[in-house]
C-alpha positions in Angstrom: 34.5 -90.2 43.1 32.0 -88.1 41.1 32.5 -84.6 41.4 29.6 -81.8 42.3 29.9 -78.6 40.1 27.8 -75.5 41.1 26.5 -73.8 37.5 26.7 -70.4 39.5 28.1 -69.3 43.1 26.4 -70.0 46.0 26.8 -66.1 47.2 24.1 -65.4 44.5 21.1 -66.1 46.0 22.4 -64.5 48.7 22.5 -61.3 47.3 19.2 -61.4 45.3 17.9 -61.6 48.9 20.0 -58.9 50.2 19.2 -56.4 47.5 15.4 -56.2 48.7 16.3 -55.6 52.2 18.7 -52.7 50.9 15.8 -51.1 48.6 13.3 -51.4 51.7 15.8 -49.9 54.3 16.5 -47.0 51.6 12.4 -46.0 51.4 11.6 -46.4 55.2 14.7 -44.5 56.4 12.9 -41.0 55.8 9.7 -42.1 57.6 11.4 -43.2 60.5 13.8 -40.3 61.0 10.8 -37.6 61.1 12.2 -34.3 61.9 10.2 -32.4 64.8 7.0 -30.2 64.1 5.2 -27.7 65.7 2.6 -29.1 67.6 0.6 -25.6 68.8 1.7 -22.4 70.3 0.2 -19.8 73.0 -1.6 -17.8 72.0 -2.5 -19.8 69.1 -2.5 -18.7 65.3 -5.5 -16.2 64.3 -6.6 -16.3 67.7 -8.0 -13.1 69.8 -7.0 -12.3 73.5 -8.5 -10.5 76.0 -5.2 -10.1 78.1 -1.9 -9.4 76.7 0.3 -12.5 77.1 3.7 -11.9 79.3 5.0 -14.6 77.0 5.1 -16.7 73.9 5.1 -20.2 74.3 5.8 -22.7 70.8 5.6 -26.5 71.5 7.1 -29.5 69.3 7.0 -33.1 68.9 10.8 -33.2 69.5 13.8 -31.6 71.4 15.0 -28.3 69.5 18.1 -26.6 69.8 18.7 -23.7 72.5 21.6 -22.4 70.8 20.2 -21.6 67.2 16.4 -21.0 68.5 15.3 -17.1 67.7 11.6 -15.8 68.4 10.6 -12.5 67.0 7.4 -11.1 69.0 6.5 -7.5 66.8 3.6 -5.3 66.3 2.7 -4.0 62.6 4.9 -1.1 62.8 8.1 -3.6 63.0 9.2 -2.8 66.5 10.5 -6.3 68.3 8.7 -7.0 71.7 10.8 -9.8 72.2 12.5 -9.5 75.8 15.8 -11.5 75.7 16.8 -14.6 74.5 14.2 -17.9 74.4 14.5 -20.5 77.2 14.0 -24.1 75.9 13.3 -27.4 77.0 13.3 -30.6 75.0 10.6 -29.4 72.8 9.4 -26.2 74.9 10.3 -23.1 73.5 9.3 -19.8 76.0 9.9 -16.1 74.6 9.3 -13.6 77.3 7.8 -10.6 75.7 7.5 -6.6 77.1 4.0 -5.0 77.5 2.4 -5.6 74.2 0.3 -3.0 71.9 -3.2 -3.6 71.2 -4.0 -4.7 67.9 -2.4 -7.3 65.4 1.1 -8.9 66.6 3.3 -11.2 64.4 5.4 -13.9 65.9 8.4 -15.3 64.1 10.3 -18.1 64.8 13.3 -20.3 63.4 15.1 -23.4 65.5 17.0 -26.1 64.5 16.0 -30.1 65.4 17.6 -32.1 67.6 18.4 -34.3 64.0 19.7 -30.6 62.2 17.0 -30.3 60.1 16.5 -26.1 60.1 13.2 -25.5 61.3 10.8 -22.2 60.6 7.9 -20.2 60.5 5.3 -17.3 60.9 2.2 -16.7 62.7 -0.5 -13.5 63.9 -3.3 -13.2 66.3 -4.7 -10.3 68.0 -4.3 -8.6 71.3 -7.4 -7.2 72.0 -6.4 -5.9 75.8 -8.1 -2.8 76.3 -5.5 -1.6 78.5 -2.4 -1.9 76.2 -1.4 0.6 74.4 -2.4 1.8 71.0 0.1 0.3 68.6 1.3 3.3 66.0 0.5 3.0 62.2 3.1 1.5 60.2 4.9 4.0 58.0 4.3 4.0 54.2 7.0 2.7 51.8 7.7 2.5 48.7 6.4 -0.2 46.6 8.5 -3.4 46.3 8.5 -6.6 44.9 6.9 -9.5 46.9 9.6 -11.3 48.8 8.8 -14.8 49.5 6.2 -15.5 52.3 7.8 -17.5 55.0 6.0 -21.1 55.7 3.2 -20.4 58.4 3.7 -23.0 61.1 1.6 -26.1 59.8 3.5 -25.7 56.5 6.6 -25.6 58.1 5.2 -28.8 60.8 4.8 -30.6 57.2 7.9 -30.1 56.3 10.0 -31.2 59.1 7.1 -33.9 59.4 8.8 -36.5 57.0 9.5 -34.3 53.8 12.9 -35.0 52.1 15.4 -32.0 52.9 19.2 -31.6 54.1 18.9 -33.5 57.1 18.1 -37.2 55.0 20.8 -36.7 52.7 23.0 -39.5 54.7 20.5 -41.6 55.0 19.4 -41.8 51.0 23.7 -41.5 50.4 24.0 -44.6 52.4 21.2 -46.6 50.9 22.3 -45.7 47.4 25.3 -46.6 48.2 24.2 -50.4 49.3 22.3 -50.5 45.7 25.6 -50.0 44.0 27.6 -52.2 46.1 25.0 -55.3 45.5 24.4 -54.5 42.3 28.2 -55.0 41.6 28.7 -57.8 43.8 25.7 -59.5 41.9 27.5 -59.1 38.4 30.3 -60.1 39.7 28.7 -63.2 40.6 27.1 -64.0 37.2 30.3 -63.7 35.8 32.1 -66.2 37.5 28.7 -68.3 37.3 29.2 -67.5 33.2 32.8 -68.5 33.7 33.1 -71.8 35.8 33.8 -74.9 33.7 31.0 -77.0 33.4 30.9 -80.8 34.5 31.6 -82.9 31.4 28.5 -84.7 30.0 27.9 -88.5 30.5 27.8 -88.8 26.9 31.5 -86.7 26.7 32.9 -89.4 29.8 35.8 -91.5 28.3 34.5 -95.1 28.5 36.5 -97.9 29.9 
């Protein structure tokens, strides 16, 4: 009975196919697990209003954490305006403020995604009530060196938008880690295929 000898291991093309499907999983996993964004806020960035709000209101693509969600309301002097902790909903975030001073107000805000990607930034407008109260001058200080400007809110909606950070770490760990596994699995493969005895030739066959 003549006798079928494979020149490599059937498992090969296998993995030549599964490698692929590993490299494409590794580059879309990022895309797919967006972090949330801010979407808008009231009152907006840069805008001007006529009535002081009784609240600040921030809005995301995406649930946020109540527990680690702070929002700073302050006037240019430094004072906080902020009235108690935020309420939040899914992706609703409400600070309720106390009467606010006419003039520019900064609102600062940090959260954490439902995913735990660490979330932040910084906005102004203007409260031009006429029945708020002056806001006083801000004190002079000494000169210092810049600190680091905080991302405004579309910088920080671009980078919770899809950006590599600490919260894709598993996801490139595991896909790296599926590279290496078929990338030993396929030398492994064309080593045995290197070392499997070949079939003997028809011109090597004893003859009878």
């Amino acid at each position: 009975m003549k006798r079928t000898v494979l020149s490599r291991p059937a498992a090969i093309p296998a993995l030549m196919a599964l490698l692929p499907a590993t490299l494409w999983v590794l580059l879309s996993s990022p895309p797919a697990w967006a972090h949330a964004r801010l979407l808008d806020s009231s009152p907006a960035a840069d805008a001007v209003v006529a009535r002081a709000p009784a609240a600040v209101r921030l809005h995301f693509d995406g649930p946020v954490s109540q527990a680690y969600t702070t929002v700073v309301v302050a006037g240019l002097d430094g004072r906080s305006y902020s009235d108690g902790a935020p309420t939040v909903r899914g992706g609703d975030v409400r600070q309720k403020v106390s009467p606010l001073p006419s003039g520019r107000i900064q609102v600062t805000w940090r959260t954490v995604a439902a995913d735990g990607a660490p979330l932040q930034g910084r906005y102004t407008f203007t409260n031009a009530d006429k029945t708020a109260p002056t806001q006083p001058s801000p004190a002079p200080t000494a000169p210092t060196a810049p600190a680091a400007r905080a991302p405004s809110p579309a910088a920080g909606s671009a980078a919770s938008g899809g950006s590599l950070d600490a919260g894709d770490w598993p996801w490139w760990a595991a896909g790296g880690g599926l590279v290496a596994a078929t990338a030993v699995l396929l030398a492994v493969g064309v080593r045995r295929s290197a070392a499997a005895p070949r079939p003997p030739r028809r011109e090597d066959a004893p003859r009878g």
